[in-house]
C-alpha positions as CSV (number, residue, x, y, z in Angstrom):
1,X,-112.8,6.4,69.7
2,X,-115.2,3.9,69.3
3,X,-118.2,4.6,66.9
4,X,-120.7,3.9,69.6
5,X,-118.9,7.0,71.8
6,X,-118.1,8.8,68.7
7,X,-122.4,8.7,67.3
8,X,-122.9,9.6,71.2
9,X,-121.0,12.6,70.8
10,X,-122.0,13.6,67.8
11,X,-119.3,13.0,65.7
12,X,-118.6,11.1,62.9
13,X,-116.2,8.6,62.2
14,X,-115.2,7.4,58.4
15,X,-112.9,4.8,57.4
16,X,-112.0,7.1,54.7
17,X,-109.8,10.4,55.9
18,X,-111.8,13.8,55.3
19,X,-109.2,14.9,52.4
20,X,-110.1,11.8,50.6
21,X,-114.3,11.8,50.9
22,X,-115.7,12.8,47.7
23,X,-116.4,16.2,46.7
24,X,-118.7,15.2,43.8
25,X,-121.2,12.3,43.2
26,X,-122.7,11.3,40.3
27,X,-126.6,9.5,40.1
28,X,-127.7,8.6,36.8
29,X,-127.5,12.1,35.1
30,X,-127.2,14.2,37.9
31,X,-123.9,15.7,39.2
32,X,-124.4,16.7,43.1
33,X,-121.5,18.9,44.9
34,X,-121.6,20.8,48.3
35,X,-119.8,24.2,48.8
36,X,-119.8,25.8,52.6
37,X,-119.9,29.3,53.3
38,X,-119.1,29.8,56.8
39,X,-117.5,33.5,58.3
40,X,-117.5,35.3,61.6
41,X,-118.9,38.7,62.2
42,X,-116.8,40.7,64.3
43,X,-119.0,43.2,64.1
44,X,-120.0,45.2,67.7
45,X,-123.4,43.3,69.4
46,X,-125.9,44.9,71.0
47,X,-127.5,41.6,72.2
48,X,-124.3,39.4,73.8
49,X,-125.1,36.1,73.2
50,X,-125.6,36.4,69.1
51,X,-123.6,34.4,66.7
52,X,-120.5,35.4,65.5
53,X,-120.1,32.3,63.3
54,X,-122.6,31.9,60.4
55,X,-122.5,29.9,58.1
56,X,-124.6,28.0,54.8
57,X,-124.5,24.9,53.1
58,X,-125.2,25.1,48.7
59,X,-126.0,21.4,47.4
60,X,-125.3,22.0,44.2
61,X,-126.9,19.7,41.0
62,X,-126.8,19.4,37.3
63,X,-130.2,17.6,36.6
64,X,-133.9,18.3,38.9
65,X,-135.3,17.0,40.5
66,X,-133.1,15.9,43.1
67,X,-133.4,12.4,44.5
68,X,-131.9,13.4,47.9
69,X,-132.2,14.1,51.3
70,X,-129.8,15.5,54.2
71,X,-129.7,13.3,57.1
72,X,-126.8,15.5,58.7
73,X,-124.2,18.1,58.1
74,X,-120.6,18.2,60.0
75,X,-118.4,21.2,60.2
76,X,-114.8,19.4,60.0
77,X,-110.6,21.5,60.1
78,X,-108.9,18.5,59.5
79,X,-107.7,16.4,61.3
80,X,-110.4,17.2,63.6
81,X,-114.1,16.8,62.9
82,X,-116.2,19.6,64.6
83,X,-119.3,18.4,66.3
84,X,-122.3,17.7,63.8
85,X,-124.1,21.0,63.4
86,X,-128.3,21.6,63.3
87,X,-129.4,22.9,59.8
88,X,-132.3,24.8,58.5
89,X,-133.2,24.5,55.3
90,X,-133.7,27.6,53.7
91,X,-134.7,26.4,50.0
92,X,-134.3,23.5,47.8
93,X,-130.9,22.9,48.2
94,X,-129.9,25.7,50.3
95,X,-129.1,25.0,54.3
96,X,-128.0,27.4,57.1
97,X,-126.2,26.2,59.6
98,X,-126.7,27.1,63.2
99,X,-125.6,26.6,66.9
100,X,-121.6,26.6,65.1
101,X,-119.0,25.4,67.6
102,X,-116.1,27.6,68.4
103,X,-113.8,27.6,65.1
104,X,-110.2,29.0,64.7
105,X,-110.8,31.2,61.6
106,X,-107.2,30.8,60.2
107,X,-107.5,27.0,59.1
108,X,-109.2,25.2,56.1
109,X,-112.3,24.8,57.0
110,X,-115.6,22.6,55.4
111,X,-118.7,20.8,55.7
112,X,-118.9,17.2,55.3
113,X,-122.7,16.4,54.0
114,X,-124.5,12.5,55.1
115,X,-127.2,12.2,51.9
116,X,-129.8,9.6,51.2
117,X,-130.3,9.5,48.1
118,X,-133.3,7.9,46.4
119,X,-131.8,4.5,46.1
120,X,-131.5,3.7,49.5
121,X,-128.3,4.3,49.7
122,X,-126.1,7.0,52.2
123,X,-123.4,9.1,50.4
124,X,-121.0,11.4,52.6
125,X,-119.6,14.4,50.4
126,X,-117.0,17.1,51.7
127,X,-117.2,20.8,50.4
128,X,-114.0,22.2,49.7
129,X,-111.5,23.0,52.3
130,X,-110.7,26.4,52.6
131,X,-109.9,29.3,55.9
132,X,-113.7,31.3,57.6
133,X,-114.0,34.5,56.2
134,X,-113.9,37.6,58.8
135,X,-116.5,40.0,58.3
136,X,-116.6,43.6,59.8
């Protein structure tokens, strides 16, 4: 898939494999991670069309303030990446994630995070990889 097709859609496309993006970065002092929280109610609806999947995003940090901004947020099971997700953010560093594609709830799951941080630079960082929790 060609990047054009693949920013079209979307998607991203890295020449480094998921597994291998960085989970942690390191700017001057400040240590910056990302954990995803993502699980599906399977609770009974009243209203039909209400999300089962939910899902945040933590940006976490050792030093403030934080010389960073999201640009976007992509839910990935490798091998596949998952369509880039909208975001709200909900605090400093806190982001929920909405309009979640259909998942399969029995595979590692994560989030890979685009930043710009204050340099100018773009940094991509991957939360850990681990299976959607089922809520009841």
């Amino acid at each position: 898939m060609t990047n054009y097709l693949a920013s079209i859609l979307g998607l991203a496309v890295w020449a480094t494999p998921i597994d291998r993006l960085p989970t942690s970065l390191t700017v001057g002092n400040n240590q910056i991670t990302v954990q995803a929280y993502l699980w599906e109610d399977r609770m009974p609806r009243l209203a039909p069309h209400s999300p089962k999947l939910h899902g945040f995003v933590d940006i976490k940090t050792t030093a403030s303030p934080v010389p960073l901004t999201v640009k976007n947020i992509w839910i990935v099971q490798p091998p596949r990446i998952r369509r880039r997700t909208k975001f709200i953010p909900e605090g400093v560093l806190r982001f929920r994630l909405t309009e979640i594609p259909p998942l399969t709830t029995n595979q590692p799951t994560g989030v890979v995070v685009e930043l710009s941080l204050d340099n100018g630079k773009t940094a991509h960082l991957r939360s850990a990889l681990r299976p959607i929790e089922i809520t009841y």
